[in-house]
PyMOL CGO cylinders between C-alpha atoms (Angstrom):
from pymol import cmd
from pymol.cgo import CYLINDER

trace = [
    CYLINDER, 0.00, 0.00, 0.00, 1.35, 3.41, -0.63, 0.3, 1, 1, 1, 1, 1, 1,
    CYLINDER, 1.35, 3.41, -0.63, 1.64, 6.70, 1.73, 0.3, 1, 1, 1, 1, 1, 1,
    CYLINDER, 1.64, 6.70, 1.73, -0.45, 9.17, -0.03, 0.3, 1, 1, 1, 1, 1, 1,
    CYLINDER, -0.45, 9.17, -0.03, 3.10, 11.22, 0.45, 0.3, 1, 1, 1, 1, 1, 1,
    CYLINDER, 3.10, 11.22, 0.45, 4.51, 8.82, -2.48, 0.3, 1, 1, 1, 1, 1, 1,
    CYLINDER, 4.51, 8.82, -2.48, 1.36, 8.99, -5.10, 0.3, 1, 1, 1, 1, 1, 1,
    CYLINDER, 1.36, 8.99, -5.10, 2.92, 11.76, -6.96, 0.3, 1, 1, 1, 1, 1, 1,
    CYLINDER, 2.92, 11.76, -6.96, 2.47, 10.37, -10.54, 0.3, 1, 1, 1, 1, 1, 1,
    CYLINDER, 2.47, 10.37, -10.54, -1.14, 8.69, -10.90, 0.3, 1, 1, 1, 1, 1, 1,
    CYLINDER, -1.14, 8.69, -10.90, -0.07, 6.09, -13.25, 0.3, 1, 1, 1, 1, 1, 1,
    CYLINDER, -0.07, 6.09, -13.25, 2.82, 4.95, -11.30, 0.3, 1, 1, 1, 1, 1, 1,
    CYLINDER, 2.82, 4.95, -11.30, 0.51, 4.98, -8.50, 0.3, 1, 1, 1, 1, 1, 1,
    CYLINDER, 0.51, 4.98, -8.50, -1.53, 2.50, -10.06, 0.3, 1, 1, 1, 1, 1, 1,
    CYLINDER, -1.53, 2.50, -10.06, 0.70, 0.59, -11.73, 0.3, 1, 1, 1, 1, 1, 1,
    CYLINDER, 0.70, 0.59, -11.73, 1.88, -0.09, -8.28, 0.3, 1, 1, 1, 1, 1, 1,
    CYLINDER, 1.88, -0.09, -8.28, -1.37, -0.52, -7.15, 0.3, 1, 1, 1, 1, 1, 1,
    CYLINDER, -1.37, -0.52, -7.15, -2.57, -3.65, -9.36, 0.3, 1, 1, 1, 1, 1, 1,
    CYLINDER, -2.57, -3.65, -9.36, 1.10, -5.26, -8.76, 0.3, 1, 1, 1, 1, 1, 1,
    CYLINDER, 1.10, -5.26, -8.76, 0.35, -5.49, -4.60, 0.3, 1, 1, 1, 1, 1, 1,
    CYLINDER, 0.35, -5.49, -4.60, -3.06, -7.17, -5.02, 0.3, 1, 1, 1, 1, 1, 1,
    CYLINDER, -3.06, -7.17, -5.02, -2.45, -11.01, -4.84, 0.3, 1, 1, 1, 1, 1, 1,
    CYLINDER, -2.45, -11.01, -4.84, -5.57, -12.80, -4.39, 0.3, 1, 1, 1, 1, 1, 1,
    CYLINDER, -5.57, -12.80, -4.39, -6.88, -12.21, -7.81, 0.3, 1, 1, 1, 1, 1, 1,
    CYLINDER, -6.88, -12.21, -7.81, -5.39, -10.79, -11.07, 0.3, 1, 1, 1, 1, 1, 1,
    CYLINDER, -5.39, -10.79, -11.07, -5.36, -7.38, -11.46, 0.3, 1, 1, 1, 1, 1, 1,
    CYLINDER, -5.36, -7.38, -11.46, -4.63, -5.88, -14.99, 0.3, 1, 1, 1, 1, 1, 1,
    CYLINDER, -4.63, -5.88, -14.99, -3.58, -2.12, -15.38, 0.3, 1, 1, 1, 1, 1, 1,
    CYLINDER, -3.58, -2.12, -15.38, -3.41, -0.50, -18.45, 0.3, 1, 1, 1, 1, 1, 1,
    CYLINDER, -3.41, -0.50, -18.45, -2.96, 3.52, -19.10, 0.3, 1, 1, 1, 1, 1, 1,
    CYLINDER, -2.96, 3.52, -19.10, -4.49, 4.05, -22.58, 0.3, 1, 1, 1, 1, 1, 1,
    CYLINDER, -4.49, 4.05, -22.58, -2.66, 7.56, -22.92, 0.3, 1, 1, 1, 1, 1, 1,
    CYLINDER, -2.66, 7.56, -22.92, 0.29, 5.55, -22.73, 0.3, 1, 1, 1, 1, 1, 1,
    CYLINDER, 0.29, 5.55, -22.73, 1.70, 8.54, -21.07, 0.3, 1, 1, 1, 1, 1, 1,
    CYLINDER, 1.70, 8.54, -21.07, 1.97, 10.32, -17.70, 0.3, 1, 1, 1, 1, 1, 1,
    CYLINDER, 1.97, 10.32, -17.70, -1.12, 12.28, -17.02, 0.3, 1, 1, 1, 1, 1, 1,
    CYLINDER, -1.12, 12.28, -17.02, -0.19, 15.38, -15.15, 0.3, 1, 1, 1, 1, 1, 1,
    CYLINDER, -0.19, 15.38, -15.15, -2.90, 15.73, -12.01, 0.3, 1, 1, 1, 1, 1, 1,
    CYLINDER, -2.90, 15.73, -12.01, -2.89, 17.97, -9.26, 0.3, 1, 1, 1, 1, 1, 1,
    CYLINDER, -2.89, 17.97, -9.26, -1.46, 15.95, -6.21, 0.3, 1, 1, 1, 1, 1, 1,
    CYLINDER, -1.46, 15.95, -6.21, -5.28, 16.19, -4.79, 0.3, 1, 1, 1, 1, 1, 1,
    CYLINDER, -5.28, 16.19, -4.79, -6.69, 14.72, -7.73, 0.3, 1, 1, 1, 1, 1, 1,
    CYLINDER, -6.69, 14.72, -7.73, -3.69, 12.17, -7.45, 0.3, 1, 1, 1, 1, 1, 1,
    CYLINDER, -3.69, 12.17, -7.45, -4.80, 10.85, -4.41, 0.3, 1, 1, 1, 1, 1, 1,
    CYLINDER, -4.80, 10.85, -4.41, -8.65, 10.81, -5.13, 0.3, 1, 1, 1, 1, 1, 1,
    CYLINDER, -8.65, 10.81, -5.13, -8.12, 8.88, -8.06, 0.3, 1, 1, 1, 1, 1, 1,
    CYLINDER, -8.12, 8.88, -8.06, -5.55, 6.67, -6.26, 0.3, 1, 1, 1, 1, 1, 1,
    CYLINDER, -5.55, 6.67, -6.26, -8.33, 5.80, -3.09, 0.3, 1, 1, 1, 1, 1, 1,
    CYLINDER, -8.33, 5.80, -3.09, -10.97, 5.59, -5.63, 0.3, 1, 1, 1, 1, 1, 1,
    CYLINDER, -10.97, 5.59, -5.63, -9.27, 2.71, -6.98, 0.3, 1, 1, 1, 1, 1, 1,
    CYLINDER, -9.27, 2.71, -6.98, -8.17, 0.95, -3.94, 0.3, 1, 1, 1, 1, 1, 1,
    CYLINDER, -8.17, 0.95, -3.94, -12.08, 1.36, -2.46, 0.3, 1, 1, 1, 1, 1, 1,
    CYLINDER, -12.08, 1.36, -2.46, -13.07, -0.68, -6.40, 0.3, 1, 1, 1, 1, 1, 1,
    CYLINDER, -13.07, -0.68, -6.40, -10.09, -3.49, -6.19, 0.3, 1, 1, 1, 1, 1, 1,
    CYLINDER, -10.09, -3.49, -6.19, -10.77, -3.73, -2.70, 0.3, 1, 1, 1, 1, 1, 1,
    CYLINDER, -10.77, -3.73, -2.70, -15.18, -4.22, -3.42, 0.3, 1, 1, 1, 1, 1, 1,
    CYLINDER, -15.18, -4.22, -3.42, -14.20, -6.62, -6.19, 0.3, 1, 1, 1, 1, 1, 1,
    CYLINDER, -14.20, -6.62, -6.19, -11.83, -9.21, -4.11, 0.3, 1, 1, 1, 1, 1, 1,
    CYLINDER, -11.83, -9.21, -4.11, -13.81, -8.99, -0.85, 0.3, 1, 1, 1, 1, 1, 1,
    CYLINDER, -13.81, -8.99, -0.85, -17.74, -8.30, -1.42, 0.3, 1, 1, 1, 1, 1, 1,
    CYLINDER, -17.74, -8.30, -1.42, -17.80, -9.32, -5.21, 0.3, 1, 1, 1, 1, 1, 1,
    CYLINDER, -17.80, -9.32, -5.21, -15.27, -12.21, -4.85, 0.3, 1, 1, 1, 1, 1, 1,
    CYLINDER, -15.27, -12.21, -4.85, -13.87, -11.59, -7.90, 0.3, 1, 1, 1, 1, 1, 1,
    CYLINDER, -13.87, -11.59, -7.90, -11.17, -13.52, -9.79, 0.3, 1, 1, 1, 1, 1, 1,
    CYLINDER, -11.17, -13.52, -9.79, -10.01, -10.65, -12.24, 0.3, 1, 1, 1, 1, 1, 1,
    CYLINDER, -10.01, -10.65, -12.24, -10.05, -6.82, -12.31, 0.3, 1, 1, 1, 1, 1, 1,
    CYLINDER, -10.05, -6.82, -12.31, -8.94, -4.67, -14.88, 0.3, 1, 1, 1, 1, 1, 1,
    CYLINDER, -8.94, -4.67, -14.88, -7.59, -0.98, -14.15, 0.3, 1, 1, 1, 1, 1, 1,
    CYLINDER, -7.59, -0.98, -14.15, -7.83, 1.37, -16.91, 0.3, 1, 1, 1, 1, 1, 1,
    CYLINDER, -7.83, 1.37, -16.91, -6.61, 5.12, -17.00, 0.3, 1, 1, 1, 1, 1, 1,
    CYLINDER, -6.61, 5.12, -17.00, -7.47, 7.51, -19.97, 0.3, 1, 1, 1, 1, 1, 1,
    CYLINDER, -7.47, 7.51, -19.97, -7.93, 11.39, -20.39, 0.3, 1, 1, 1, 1, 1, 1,
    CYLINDER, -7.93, 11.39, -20.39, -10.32, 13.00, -22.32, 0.3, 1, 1, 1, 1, 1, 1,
    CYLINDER, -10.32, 13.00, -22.32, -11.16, 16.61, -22.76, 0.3, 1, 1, 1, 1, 1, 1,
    CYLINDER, -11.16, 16.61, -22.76, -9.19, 18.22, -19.94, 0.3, 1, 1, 1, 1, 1, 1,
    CYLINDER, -9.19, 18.22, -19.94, -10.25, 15.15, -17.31, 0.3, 1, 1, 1, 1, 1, 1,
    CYLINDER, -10.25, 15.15, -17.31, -9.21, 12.07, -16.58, 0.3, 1, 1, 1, 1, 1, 1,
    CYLINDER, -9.21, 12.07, -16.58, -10.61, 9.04, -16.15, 0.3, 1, 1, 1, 1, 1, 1,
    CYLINDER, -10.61, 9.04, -16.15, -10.22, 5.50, -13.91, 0.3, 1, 1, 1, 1, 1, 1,
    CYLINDER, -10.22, 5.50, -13.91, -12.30, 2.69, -14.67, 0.3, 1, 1, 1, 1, 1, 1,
    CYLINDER, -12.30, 2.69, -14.67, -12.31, -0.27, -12.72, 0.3, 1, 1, 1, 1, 1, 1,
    CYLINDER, -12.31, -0.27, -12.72, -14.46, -3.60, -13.79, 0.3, 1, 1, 1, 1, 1, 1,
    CYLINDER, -14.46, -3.60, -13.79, -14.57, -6.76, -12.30, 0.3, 1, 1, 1, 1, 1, 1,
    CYLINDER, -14.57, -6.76, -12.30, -16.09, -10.26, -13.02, 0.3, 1, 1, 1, 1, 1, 1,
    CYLINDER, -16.09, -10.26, -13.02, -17.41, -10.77, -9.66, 0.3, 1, 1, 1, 1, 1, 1,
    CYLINDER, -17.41, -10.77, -9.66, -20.55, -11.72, -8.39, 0.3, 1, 1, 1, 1, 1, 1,
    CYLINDER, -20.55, -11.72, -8.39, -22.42, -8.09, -8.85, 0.3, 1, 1, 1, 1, 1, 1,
    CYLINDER, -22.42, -8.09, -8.85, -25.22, -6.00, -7.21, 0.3, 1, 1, 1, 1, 1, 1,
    CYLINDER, -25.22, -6.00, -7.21, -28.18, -4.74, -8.26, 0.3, 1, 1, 1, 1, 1, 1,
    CYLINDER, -28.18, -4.74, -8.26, -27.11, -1.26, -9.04, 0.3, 1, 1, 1, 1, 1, 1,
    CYLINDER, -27.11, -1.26, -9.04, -30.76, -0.04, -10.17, 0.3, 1, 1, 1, 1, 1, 1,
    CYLINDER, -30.76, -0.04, -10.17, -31.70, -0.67, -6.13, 0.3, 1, 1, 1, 1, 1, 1,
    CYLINDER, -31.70, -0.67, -6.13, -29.02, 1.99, -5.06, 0.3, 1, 1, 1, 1, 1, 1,
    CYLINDER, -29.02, 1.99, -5.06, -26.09, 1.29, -2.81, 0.3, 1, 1, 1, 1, 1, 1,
    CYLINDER, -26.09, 1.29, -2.81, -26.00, 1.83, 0.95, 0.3, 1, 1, 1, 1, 1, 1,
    CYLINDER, -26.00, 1.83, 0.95, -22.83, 0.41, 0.91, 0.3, 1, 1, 1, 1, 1, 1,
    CYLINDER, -22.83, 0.41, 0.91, -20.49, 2.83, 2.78, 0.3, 1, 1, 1, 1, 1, 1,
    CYLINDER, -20.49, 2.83, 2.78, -17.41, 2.19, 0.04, 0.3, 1, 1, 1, 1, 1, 1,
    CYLINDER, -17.41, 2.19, 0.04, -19.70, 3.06, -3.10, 0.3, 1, 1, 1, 1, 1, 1,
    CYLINDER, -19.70, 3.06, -3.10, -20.33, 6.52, -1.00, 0.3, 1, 1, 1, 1, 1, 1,
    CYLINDER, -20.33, 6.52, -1.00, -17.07, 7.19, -0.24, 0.3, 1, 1, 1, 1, 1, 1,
    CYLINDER, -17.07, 7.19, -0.24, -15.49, 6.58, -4.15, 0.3, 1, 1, 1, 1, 1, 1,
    CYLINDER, -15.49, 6.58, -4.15, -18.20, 9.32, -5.22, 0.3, 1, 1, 1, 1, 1, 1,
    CYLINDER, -18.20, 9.32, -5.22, -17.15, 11.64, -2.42, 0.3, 1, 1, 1, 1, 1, 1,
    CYLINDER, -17.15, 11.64, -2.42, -14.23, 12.01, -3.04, 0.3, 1, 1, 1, 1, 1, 1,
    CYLINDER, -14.23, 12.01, -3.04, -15.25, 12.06, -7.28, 0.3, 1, 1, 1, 1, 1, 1,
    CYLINDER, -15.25, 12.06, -7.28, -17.41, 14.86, -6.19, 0.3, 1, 1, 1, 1, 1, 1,
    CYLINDER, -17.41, 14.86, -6.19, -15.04, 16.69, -3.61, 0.3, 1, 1, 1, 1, 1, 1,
    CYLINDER, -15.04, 16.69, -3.61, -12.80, 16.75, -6.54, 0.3, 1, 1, 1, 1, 1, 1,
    CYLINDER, -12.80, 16.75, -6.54, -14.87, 18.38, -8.97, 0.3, 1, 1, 1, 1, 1, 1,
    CYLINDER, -14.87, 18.38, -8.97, -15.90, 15.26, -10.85, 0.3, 1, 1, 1, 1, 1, 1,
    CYLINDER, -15.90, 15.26, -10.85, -18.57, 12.36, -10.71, 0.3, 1, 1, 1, 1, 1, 1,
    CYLINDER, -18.57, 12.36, -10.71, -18.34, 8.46, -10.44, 0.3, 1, 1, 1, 1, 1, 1,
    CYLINDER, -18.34, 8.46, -10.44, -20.57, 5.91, -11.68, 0.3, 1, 1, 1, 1, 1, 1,
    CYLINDER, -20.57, 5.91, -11.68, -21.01, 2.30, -10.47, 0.3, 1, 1, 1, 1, 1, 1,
    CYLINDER, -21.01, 2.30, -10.47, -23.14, 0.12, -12.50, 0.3, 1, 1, 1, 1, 1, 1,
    CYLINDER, -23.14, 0.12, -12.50, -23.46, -3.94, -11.52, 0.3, 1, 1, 1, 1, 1, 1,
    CYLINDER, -23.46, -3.94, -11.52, -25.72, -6.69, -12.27, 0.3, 1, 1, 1, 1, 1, 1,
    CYLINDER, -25.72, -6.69, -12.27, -26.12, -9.65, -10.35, 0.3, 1, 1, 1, 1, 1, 1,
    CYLINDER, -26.12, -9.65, -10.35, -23.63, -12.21, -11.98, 0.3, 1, 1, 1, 1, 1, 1,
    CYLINDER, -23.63, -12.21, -11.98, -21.93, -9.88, -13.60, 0.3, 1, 1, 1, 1, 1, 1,
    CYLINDER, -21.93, -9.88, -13.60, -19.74, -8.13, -11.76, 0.3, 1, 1, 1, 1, 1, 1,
    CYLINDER, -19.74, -8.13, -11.76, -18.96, -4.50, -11.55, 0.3, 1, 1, 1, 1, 1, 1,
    CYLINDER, -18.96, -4.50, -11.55, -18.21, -1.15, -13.41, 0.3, 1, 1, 1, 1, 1, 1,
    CYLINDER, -18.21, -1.15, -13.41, -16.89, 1.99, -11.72, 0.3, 1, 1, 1, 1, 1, 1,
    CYLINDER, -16.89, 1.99, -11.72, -16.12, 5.04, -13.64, 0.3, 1, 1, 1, 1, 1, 1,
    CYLINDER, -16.12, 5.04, -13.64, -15.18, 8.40, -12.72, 0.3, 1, 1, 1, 1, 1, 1,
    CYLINDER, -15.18, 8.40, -12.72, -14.18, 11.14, -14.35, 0.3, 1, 1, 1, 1, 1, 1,
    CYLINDER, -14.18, 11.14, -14.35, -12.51, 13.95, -12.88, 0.3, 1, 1, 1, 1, 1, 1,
    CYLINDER, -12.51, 13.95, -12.88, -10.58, 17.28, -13.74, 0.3, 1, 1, 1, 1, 1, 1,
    CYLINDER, -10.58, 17.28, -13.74, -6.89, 16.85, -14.05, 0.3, 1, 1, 1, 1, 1, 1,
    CYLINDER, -6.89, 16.85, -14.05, -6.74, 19.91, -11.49, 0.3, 1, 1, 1, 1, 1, 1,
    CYLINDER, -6.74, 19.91, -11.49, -9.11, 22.04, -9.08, 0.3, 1, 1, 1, 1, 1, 1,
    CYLINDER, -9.11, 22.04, -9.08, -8.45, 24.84, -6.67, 0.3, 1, 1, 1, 1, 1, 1,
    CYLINDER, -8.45, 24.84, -6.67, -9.65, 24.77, -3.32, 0.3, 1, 1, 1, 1, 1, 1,
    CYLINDER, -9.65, 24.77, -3.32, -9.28, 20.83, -3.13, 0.3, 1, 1, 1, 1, 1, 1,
    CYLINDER, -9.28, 20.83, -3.13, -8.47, 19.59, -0.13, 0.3, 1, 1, 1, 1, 1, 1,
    CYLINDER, -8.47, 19.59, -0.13, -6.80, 16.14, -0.23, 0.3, 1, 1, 1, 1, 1, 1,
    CYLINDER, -6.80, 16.14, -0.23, -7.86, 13.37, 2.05, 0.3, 1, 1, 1, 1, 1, 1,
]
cmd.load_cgo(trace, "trace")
């Protein structure tokens, strides 16, 4: 696990991320094939975002494989975590206190997150947030 101190770049961050998970596969794959450049707050959303998914998928969704993708599009970038797990019924709503936390934090930093699951077939999340924002207060 890393110190939010050592985040710094967001796609080493993850990289690093899907390589300490060892009771399933985890797949990473940055399709900018380059460093996105994030404010250290958005860093470290992102980062805990993704932790909070991998972390659903092994031990509520009991998942055997989770890929971790990273994009950017139009000035925001994006982490999308999907799993074949077991699912949830998404349409009922979460009260799940982890699927509240992942879209704090997507809201706190200026962006939105999206979890969408089906019973036996495992789970999206998506969120998309700015690369930077003022006033952000990381956490």
């Amino acid at each position: 696990m890393l110190d939010t101190s050592e985040i710094g770049d967001v796609n080493v961050a993850l990289q690093k991320l899907a390589a300490s998970i060892k009771k399933v596969r985890v797949h990473y794959r940055n399709e900018s094939n380059a460093s996105l450049s994030v404010s250290a707050a958005v860093a470290v959303h992102l980062y805990r975002i993704a932790q909070e998914a991998v972390h659903n998928a092994v031990e509520h969704g009991v998942a055997t494989e989770v890929q971790v993708d990273l994009s950017s599009d139009d000035g925001h970038v994006i982490v999308r975590i999907q799993d074949d797990g077991r699912g949830f019924d998404s349409t009922r709503g979460s009260s799940g206190m982890g699927v509240r936390i992942m879209q704090y934090r997507a809201h706190r930093a200026g962006g939105s997150c999206s979890v969408a699951s089906q019973p036996g077939w495992g789970t999206i999340v998506a969120c998309r947030l700015p690369f930077a924002k003022t006033s952000l207060v990381a956490a």
